[in-house]
C-alpha positions as CSV (number, residue, x, y, z in Angstrom):
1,X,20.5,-40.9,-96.5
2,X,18.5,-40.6,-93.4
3,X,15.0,-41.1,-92.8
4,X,11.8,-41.1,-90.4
5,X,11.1,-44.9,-91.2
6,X,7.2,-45.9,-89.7
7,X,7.2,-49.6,-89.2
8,X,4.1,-49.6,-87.8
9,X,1.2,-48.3,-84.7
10,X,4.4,-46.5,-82.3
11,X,7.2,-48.3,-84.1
12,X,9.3,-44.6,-86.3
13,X,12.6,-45.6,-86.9
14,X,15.0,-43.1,-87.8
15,X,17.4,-45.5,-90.0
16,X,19.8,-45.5,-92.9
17,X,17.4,-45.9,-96.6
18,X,18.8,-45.9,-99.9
19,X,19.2,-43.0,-102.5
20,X,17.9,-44.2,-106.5
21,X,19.5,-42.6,-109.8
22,X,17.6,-40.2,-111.6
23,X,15.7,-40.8,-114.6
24,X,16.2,-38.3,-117.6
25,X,12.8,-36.2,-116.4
26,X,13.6,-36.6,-112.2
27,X,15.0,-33.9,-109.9
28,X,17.2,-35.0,-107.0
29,X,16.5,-32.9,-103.8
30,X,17.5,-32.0,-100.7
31,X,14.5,-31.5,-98.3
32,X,14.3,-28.6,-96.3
33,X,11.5,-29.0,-93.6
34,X,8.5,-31.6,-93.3
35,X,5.4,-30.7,-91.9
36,X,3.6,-33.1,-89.9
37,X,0.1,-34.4,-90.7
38,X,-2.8,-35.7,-89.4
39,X,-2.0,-38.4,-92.0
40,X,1.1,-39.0,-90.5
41,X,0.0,-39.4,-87.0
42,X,-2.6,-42.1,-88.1
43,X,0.0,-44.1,-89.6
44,X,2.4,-43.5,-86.3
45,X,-0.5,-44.4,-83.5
46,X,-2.9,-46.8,-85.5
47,X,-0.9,-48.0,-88.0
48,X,-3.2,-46.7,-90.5
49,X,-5.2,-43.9,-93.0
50,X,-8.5,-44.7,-93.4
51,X,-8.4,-47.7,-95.7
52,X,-5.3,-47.6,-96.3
53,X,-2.7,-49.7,-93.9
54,X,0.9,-50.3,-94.0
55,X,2.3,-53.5,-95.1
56,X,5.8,-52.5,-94.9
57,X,7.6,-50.1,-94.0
58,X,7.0,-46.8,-95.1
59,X,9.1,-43.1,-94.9
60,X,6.3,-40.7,-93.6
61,X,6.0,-37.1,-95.0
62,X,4.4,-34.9,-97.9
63,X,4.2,-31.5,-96.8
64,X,7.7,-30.7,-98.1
65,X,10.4,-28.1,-99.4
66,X,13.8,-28.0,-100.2
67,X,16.7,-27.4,-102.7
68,X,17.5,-28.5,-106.3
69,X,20.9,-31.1,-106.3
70,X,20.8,-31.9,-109.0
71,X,19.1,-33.5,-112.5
72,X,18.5,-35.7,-115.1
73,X,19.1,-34.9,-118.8
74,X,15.9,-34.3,-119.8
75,X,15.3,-31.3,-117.2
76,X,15.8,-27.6,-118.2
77,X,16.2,-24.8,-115.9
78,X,16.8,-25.7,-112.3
79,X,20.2,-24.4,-111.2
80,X,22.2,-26.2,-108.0
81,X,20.8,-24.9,-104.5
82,X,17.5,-23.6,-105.8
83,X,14.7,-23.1,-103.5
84,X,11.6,-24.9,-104.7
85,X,8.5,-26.1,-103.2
86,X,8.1,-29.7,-103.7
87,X,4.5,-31.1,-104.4
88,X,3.4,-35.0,-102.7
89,X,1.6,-35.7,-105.9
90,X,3.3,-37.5,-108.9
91,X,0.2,-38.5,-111.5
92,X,0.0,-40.6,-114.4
93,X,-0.9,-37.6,-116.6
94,X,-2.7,-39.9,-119.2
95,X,-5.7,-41.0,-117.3
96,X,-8.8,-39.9,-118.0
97,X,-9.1,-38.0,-114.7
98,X,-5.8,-36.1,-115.3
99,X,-7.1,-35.1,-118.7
100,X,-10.0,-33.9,-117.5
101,X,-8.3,-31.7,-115.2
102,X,-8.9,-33.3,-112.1
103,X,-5.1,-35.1,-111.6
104,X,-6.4,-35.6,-107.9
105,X,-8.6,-38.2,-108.3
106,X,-5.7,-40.0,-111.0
107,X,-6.5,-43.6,-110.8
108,X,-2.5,-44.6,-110.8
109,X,-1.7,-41.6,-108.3
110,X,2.1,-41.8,-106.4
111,X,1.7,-39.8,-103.9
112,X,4.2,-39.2,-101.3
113,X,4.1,-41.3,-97.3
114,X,0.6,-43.0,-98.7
115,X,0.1,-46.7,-98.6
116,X,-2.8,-46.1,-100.3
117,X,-1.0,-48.2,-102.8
118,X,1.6,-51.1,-102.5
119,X,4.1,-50.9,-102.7
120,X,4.1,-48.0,-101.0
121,X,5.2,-44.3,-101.9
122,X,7.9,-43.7,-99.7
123,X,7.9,-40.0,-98.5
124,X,9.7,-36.9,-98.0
125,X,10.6,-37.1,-94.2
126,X,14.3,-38.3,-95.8
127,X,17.5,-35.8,-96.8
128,X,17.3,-36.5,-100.2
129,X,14.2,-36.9,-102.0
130,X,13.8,-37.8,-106.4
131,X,10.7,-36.3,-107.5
132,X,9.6,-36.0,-111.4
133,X,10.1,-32.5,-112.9
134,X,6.5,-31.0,-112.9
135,X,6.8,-31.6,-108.9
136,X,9.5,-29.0,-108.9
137,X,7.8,-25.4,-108.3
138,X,11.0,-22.7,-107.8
139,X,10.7,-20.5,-105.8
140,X,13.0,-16.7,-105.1
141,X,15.9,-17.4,-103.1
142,X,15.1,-15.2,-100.1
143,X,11.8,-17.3,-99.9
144,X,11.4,-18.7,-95.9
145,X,11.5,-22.9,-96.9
146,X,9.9,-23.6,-93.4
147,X,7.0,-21.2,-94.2
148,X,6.8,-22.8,-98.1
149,X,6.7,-26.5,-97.0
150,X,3.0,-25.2,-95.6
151,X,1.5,-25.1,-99.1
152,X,0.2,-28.1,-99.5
153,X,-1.9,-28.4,-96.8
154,X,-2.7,-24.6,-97.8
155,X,-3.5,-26.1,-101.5
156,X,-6.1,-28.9,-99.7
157,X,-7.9,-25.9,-97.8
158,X,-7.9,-23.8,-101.5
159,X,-9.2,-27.0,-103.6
160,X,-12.0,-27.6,-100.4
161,X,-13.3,-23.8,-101.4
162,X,-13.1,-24.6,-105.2
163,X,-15.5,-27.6,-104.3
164,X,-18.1,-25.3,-102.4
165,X,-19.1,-23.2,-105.2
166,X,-18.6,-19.1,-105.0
167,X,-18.6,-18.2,-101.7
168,X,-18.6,-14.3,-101.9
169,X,-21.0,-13.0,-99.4
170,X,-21.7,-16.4,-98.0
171,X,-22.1,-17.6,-94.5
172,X,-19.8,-20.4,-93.6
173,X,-19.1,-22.6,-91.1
174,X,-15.5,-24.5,-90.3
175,X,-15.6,-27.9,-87.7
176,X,-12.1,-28.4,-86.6
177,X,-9.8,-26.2,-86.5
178,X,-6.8,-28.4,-87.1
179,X,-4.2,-26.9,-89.9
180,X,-6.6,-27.6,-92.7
181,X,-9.5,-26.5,-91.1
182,X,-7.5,-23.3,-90.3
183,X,-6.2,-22.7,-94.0
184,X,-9.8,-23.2,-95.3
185,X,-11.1,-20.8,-92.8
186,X,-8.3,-18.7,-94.1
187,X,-9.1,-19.8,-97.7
188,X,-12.8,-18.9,-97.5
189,X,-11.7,-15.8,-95.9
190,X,-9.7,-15.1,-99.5
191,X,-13.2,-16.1,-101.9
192,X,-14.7,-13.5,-99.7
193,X,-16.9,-15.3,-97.4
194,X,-18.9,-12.9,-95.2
195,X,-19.2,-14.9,-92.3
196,X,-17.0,-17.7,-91.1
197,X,-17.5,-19.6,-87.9
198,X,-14.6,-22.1,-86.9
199,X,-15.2,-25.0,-83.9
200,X,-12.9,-27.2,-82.5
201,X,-13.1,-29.0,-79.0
202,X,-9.8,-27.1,-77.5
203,X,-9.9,-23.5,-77.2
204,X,-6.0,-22.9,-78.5
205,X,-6.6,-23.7,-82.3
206,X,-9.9,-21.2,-82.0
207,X,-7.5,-18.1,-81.0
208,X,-5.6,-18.6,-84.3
209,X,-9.1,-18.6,-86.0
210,X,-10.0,-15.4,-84.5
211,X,-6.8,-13.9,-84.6
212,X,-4.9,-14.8,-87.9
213,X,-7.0,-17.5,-89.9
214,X,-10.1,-14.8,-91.1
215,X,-13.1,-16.4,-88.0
216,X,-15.3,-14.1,-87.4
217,X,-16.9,-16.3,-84.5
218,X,-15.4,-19.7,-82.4
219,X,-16.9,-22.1,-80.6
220,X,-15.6,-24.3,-78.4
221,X,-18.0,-27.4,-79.1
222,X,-16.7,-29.3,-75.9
223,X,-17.6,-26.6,-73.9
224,X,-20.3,-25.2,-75.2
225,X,-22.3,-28.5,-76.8
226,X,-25.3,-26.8,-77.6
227,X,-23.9,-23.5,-78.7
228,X,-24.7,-24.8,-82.5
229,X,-28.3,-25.1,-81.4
230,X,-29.0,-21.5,-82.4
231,X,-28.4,-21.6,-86.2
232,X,-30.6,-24.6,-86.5
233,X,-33.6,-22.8,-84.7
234,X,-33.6,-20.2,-87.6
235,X,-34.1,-23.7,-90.3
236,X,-30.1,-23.6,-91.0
237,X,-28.3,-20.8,-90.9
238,X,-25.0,-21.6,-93.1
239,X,-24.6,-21.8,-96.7
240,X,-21.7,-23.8,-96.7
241,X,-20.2,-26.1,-94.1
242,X,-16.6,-27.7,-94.2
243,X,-15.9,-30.5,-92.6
244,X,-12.2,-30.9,-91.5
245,X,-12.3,-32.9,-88.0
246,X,-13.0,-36.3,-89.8
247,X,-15.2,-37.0,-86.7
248,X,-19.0,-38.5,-87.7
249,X,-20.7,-36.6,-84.8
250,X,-19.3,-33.3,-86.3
251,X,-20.6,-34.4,-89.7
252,X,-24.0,-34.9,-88.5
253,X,-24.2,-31.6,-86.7
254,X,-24.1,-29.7,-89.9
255,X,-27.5,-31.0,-91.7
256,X,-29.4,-28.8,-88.9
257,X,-27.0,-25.8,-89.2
258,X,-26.8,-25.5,-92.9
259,X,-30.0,-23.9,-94.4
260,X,-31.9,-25.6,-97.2
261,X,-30.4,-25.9,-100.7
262,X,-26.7,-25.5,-98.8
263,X,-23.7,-27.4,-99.4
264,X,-21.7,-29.7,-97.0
265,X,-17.8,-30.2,-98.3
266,X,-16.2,-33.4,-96.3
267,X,-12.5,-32.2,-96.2
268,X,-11.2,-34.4,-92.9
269,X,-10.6,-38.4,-93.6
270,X,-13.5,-40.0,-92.0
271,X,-13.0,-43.6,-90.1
272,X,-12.9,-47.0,-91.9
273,X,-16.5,-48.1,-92.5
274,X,-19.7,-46.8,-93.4
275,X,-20.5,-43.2,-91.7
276,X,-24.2,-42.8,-90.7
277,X,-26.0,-39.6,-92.8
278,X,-29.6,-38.6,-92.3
279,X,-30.5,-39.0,-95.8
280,X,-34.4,-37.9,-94.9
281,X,-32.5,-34.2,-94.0
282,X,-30.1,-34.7,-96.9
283,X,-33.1,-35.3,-99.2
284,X,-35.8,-33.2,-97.9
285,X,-33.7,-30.2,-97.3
286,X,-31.5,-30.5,-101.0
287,X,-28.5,-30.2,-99.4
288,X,-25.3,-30.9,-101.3
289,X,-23.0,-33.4,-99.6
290,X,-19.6,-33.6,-101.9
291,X,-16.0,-34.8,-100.8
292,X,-12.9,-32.6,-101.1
293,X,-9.5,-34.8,-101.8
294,X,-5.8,-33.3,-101.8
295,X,-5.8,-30.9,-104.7
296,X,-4.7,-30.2,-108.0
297,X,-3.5,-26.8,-109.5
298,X,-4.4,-25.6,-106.0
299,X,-0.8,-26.6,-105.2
300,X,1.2,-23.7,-107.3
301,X,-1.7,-21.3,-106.3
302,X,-0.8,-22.2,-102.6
303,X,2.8,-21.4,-103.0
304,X,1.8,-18.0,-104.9
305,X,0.1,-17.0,-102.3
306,X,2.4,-17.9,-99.5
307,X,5.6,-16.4,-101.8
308,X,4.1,-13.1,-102.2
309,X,2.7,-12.8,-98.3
310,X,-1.0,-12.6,-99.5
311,X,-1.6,-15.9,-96.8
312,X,0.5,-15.8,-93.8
313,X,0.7,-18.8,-92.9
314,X,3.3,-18.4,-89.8
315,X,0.3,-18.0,-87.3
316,X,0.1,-22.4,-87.3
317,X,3.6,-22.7,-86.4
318,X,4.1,-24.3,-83.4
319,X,7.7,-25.4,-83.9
320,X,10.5,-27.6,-85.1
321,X,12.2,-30.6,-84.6
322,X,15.6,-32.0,-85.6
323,X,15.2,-35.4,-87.6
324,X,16.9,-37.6,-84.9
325,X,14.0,-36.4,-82.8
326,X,11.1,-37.4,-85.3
327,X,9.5,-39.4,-82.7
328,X,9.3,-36.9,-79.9
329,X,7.7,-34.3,-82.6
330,X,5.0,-37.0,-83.8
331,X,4.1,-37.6,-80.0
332,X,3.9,-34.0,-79.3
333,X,2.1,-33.2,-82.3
334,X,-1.0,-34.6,-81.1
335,X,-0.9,-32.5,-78.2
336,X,-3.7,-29.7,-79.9
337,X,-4.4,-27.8,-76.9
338,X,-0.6,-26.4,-77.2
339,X,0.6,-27.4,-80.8
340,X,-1.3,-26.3,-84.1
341,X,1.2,-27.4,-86.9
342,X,5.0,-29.1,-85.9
343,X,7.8,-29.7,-88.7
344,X,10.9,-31.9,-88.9
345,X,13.9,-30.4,-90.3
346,X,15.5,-32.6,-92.2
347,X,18.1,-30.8,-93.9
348,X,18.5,-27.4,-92.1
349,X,19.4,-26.9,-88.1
350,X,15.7,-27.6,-86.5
């Protein structure tokens, strides 16, 4: 089968990879569309995910759907050609973490295009894909696959909202308004936030905030630098802040903005190395910093919601590309003042 091979920073090879046998509780499937992350880009320009590097080569991808092929004999009812969405994480299930209910943070976690671990999980930016059962959420046959292969960046925005507490009534506040930073804007919108104010430094992402994404305010921090100014005049204005650009400067603009006793989720992957906090603010003002990390039963929530039209999530689409062109759509994916969310089709006609 084909694949989007990254052999390093600028080095995607679309090249010829194996297919495996199934085990007795795997799924065989053909994937659908691959949206492209801000995960993927790191490893396609730097080479890189935080900590995590690549030591060999590695097929990108996790935001992916597709169709059931076929099974092994341990599996129950998944016909041929079924729709399904197709979650990135693949668990241990026996850890404490996973019996505790929080599978994210599984200390022997496979999940899909991560070198996180070596080696590496290979992931879904390939034609044919084996994934255990459990990863294998069917879906209606008239369900849009390009539409579902958004729930698990969806499910990352849902599980951010689970970490900040109720938010009914609350004032929030979004930085970057990249895809996750949109779908927990949109997410927050869903827990009933009253007020939700989205930034970014280009102005396109911000019209989808205002428009489709539930932002009842945008600011362009680029072009307006001190139009955050105001809410820390009034000793924090926000009760909860998301963090979703991964940028340190945007981190350290929310201890003045977010009122006393608030809450601070990091959602966006922060540099390698120690990120500088004002622990004097942090300390004196009680404000809850906590870290948001992929999700957990936020994944079939995200596909609920995206099946039966409660989150539309078309608004981010900014377009396709066929898999022999995977390098073109991970250069042009970067482009934010124009593109909001690319895919690779890797199966279907882009």
């Amino acid at each position: 089968m084909l694949a989007a091979v990254c052999h390093g920073a600028k080095d995607l090879r679309v090249e010829w990879v194996p297919d495996r046998p199934l085990a007795a509780d795997e799924v065989r499937v053909s994937v659908a569309y691959g949206g492209i992350c801000g995960s993927d880009l790191h490893y396609y320009h730097r080479g890189a995910v935080g900590d995590f590097a690549l030591r060999e080569p590695m097929t990108l991808g996790h935001e992916i759907s597709g169709t059931v092929i076929e099974w092994g004999s341990a599996v129950q009812g998944l016909e041929a050609g079924m729709k399904a969405a197709l979650d990135p994480s693949r668990p241990c299930r026996t850890c404490y973490h996973c019996r505790a209910g929080r599978s994210n943070l599984c200390t022997n976690m496979f999940f899909l295009g991560s070198a996180g671990r070596f080696p590496h999980v290979q992931g879904g930016f390939s034609q044919h894909l084996v994934l255990r059962e459990d990863q294998i959420v069917p879906v209606a046959p008239e369900t849009d696959l390009l539409q579902l292969s958004v729930a698990e960046p969806l499910s990352v925005g849902l599980h951010a909202v689970n970490r900040a507490g109720p938010l009914l009534g609350k004032r929030v506040i979004v930085t970057g308004s990249g895809p996750i930073g949109l779908l927990t804007a949109r997410s927050a919108a869903l827990a009933g936030a009253a007020e939700i104010v989205c930034t970014d430094i280009e102005d396109a992402p911000l019209t989808v905030a205002l428009q489709s994404m539930g932002a009842t305010s945008a600011i362009n921090v680029r072009s307006d630098p001190e139009a955050l100014d105001a809410y820390a005049k009034t000793g924090g204005h926000f009760d909860v802040a998301f963090e979703a650009s991964g940028s340190q400067p945007a981190l350290l603009s929310l201890f003045g903005v977010v009122r006393r006793g608030g809450r601070i989720v990091q959602v966006g992957m922060l540099p390698p190395g120690l990120a500088a906090i004002p622990v004097n603010l942090l300390q004196s003002r009680e404000i809850e910093l906590v870290g948001a990390f992929r999700a957990h039963d936020e994944f079939r929530l995200a596909v609920q919601l995206i099946t039966q039209g409660v989150i539309d999530v078309r608004p981010i689409l900014s377009g396709t590309y066929a898999l022999a062109d995977a390098t073109t759509a991970l250069e042009r994916a970067g482009d934010r003042s124009h593109v909001v969310k690319l895919h690779i089709a890797l199966s279907e006609p882009a």
